[in-house]
Each structure stands twice: as C-alpha cells, then as structure tokens.
Residue frames as a rotation matrix with the C-alpha (Angstrom) as fourth column:
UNK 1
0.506 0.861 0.048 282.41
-0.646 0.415 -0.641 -57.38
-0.571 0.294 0.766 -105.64
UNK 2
0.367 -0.262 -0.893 285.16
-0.531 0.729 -0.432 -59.12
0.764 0.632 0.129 -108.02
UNK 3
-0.689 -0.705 0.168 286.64
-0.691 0.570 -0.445 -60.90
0.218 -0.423 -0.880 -105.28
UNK 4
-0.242 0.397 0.885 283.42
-0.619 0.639 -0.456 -62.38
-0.747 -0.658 0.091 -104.40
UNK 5
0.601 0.227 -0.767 283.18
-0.795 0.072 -0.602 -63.47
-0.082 0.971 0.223 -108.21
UNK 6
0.196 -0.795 -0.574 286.63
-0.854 0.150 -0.499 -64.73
0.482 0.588 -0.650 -108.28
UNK 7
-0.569 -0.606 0.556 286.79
-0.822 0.426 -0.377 -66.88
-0.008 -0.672 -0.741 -105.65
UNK 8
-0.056 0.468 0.882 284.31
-0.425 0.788 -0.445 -69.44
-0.904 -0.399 0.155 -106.52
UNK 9
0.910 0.057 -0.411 285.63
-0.384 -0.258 -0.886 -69.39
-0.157 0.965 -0.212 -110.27
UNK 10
-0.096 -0.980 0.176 288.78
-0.964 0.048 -0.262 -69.67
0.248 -0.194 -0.949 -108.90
UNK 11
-0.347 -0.269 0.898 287.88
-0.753 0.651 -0.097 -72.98
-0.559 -0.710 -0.428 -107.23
UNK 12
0.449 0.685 0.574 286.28
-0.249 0.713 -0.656 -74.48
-0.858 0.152 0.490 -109.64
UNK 13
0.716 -0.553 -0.426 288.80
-0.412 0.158 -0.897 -73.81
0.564 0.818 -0.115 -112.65
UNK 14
-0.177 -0.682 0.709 291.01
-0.972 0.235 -0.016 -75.12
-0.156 -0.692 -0.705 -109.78
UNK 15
0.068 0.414 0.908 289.16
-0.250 0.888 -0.386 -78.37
-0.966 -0.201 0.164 -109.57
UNK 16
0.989 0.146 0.038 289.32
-0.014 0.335 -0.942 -78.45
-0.150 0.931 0.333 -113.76
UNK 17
0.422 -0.889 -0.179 292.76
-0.785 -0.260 -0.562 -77.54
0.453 0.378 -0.807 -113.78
UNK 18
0.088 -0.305 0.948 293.48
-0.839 0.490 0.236 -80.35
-0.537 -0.816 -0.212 -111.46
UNK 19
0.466 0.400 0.789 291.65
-0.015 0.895 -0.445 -82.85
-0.885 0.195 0.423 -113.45
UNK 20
0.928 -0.321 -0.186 293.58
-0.195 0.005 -0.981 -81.96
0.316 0.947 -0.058 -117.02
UNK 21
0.464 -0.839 0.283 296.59
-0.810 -0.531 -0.248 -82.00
0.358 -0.114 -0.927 -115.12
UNK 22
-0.401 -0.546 0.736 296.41
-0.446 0.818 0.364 -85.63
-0.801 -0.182 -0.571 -114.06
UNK 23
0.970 0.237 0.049 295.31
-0.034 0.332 -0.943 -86.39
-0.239 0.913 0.330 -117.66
UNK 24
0.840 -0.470 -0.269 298.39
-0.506 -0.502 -0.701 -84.68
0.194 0.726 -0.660 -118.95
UNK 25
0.170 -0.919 0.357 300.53
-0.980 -0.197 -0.039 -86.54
0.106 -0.343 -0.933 -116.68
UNK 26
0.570 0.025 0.821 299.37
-0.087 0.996 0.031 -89.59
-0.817 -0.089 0.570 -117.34
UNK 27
0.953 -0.036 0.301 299.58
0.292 0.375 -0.880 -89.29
-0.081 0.926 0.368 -121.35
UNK 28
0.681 -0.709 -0.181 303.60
-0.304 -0.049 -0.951 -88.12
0.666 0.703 -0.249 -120.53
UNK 29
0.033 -0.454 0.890 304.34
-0.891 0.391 0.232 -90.45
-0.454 -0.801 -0.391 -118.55
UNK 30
0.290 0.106 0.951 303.25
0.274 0.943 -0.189 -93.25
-0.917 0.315 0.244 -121.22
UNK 31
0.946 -0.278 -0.169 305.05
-0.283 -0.444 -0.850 -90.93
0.161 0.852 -0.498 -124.14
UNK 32
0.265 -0.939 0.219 308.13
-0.913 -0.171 0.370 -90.94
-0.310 -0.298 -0.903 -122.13
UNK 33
-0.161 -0.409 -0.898 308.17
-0.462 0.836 -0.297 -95.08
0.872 0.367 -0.324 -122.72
UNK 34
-0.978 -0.113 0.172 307.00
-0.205 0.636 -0.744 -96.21
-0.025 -0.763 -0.645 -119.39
UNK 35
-0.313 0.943 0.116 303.89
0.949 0.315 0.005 -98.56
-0.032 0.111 -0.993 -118.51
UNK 36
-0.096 0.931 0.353 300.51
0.626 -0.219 0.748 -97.15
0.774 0.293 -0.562 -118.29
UNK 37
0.774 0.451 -0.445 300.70
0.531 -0.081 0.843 -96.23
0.344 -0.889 -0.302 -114.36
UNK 38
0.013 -0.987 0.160 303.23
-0.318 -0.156 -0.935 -94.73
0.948 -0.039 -0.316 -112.85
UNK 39
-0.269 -0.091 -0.959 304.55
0.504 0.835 -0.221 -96.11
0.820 -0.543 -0.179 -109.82
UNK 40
0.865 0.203 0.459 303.22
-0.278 -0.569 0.774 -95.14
0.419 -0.797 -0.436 -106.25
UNK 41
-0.032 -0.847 0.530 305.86
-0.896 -0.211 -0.391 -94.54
0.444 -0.488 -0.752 -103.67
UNK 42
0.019 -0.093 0.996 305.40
-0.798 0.598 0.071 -97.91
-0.602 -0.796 -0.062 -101.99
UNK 43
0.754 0.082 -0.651 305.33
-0.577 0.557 -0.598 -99.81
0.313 0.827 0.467 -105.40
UNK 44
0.230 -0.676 0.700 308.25
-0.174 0.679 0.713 -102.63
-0.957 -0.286 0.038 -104.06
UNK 45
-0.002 -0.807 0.591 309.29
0.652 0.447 0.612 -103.55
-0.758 0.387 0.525 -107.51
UNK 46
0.725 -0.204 0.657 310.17
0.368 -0.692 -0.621 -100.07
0.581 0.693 -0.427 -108.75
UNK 47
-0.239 -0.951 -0.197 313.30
0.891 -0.134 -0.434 -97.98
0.387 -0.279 0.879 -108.31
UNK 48
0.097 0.073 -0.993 313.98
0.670 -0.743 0.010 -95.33
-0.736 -0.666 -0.121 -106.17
UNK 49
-0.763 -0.641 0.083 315.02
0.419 -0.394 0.818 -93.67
-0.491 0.659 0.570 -109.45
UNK 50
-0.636 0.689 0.348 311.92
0.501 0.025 0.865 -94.64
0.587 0.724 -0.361 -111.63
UNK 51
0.669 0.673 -0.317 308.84
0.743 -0.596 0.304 -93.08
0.016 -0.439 -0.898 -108.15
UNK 52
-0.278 -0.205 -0.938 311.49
0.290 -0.949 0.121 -89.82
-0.916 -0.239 0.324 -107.71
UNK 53
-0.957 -0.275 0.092 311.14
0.129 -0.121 0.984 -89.31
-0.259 0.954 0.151 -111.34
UNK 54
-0.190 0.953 0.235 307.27
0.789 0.005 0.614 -90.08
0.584 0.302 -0.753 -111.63
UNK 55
0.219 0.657 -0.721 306.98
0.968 -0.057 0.243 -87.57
0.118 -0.751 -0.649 -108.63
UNK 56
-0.420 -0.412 -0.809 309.05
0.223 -0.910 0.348 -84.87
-0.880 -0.034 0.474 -109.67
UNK 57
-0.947 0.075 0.311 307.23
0.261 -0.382 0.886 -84.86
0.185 0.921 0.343 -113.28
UNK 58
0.261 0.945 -0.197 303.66
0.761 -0.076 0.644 -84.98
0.594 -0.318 -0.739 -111.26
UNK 59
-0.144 -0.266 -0.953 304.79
0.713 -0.696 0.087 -82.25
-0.687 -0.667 0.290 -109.18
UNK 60
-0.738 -0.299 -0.605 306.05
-0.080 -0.852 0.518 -79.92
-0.670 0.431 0.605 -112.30
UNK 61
-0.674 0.510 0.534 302.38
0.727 0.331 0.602 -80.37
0.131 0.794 -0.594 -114.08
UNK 62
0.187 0.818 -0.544 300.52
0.955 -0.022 0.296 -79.99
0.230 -0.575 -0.785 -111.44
UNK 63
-0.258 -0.364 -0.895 302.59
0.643 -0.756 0.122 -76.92
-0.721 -0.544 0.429 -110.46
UNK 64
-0.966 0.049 0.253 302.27
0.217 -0.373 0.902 -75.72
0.139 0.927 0.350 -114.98
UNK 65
-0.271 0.933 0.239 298.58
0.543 -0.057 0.838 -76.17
0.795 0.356 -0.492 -114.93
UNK 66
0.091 0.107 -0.990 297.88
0.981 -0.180 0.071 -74.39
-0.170 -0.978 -0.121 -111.54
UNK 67
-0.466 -0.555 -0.688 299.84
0.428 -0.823 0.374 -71.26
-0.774 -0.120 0.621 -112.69
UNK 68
-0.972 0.231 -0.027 298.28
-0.128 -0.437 0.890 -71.05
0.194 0.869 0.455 -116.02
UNK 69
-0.204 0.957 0.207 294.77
0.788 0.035 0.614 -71.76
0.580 0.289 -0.761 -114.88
UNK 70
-0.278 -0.257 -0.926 295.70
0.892 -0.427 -0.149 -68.76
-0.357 -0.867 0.348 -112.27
UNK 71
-0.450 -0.252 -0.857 297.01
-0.092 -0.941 0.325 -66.20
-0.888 0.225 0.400 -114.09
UNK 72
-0.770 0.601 0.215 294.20
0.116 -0.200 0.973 -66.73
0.628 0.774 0.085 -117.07
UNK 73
0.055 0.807 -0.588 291.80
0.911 0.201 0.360 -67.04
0.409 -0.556 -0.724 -114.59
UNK 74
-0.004 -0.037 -0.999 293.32
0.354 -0.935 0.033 -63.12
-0.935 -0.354 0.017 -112.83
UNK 75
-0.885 -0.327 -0.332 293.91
-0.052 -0.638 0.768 -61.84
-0.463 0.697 0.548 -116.57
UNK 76
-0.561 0.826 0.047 290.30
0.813 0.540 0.215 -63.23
0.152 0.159 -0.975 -117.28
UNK 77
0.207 0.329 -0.921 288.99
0.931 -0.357 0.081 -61.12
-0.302 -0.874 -0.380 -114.24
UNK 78
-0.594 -0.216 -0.775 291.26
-0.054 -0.950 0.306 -57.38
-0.802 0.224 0.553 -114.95
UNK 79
-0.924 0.320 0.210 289.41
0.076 -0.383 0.921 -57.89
0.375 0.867 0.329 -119.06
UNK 80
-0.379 0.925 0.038 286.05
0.714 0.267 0.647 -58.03
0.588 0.272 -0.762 -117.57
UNK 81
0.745 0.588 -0.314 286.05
0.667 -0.668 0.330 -55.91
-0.015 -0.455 -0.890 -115.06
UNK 82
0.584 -0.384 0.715 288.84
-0.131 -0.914 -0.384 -53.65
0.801 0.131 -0.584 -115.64
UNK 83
0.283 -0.640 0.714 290.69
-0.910 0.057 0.411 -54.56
-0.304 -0.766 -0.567 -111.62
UNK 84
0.192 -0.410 -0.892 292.73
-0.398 0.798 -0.453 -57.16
0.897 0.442 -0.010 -111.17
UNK 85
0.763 0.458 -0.456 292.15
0.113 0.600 0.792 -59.83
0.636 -0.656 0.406 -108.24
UNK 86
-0.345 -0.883 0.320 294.21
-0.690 0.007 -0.724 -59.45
0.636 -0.470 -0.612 -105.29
C-alpha cells in the first residue's frame, strides 16, 4: 500500500522539485555576475566556456534538488508509515 502512496507523491514533489530548481538556477546564475539568461547551447555569441559552465551548474541543481526532494520525500514515507519505499 505505501508504494502505491509514494509514487504519485513522488511525481508530483518531482514536478515541484523541478520547478524550484530552475528558480534556483536562475537566481545563481545572475549572483555569479552573468546576464539574466544563461546561454543556450546554440547561443552564437557565447563561449564554449561561458554554455559548458551554464550547463554543468544546471546539471549540479537539478541533480541537488532531485536528491533532496527524494530522500525527504523516502524519509517522509519510513516517519509515517514506519517502511521505507523501495
């Protein structure tokens, strides 16, 4: 019975965890000192430097917020009901 709980909990803090996560990467991406946007891979007058950068810090957000909305989301699951989600 918790799995059938978890899994549509799961997708939806998924879908929230997504949506803070390109918040978060917007507002440190415009801390760091660059524009507003970051560049898309086909941007022509950005470096190859400046889209690996934007894509390796959008990677390692997305990758932060994912794990932590996981593993609150399985430690969530083990306090209420006592198992923990497999």
């Amino acid at each position: 019975m918790v799995k059938i709980l978890y899994k549509p909990l799961g997708l939806a803090f998924g879908a929230l965890g997504g949506v803070v996560a390109g918040a978060l990467f917007k507002r440190l991406w415009a801390l760091l000192g660059h524009e507003k946007e970051a560049p898309q891979a086909t941007d022509r007058d950005r470096s190859w430097n400046e889209v690996l950068a934007a894509a390796a810090l959008h990677g390692a957000v997305f990758a932060l917020v994912k794990a932590a909305v996981d593993r609150g989301g399985a430690v969530g699951t083990r306090r209420l009901t006592g198992s923990w989600p497999d």
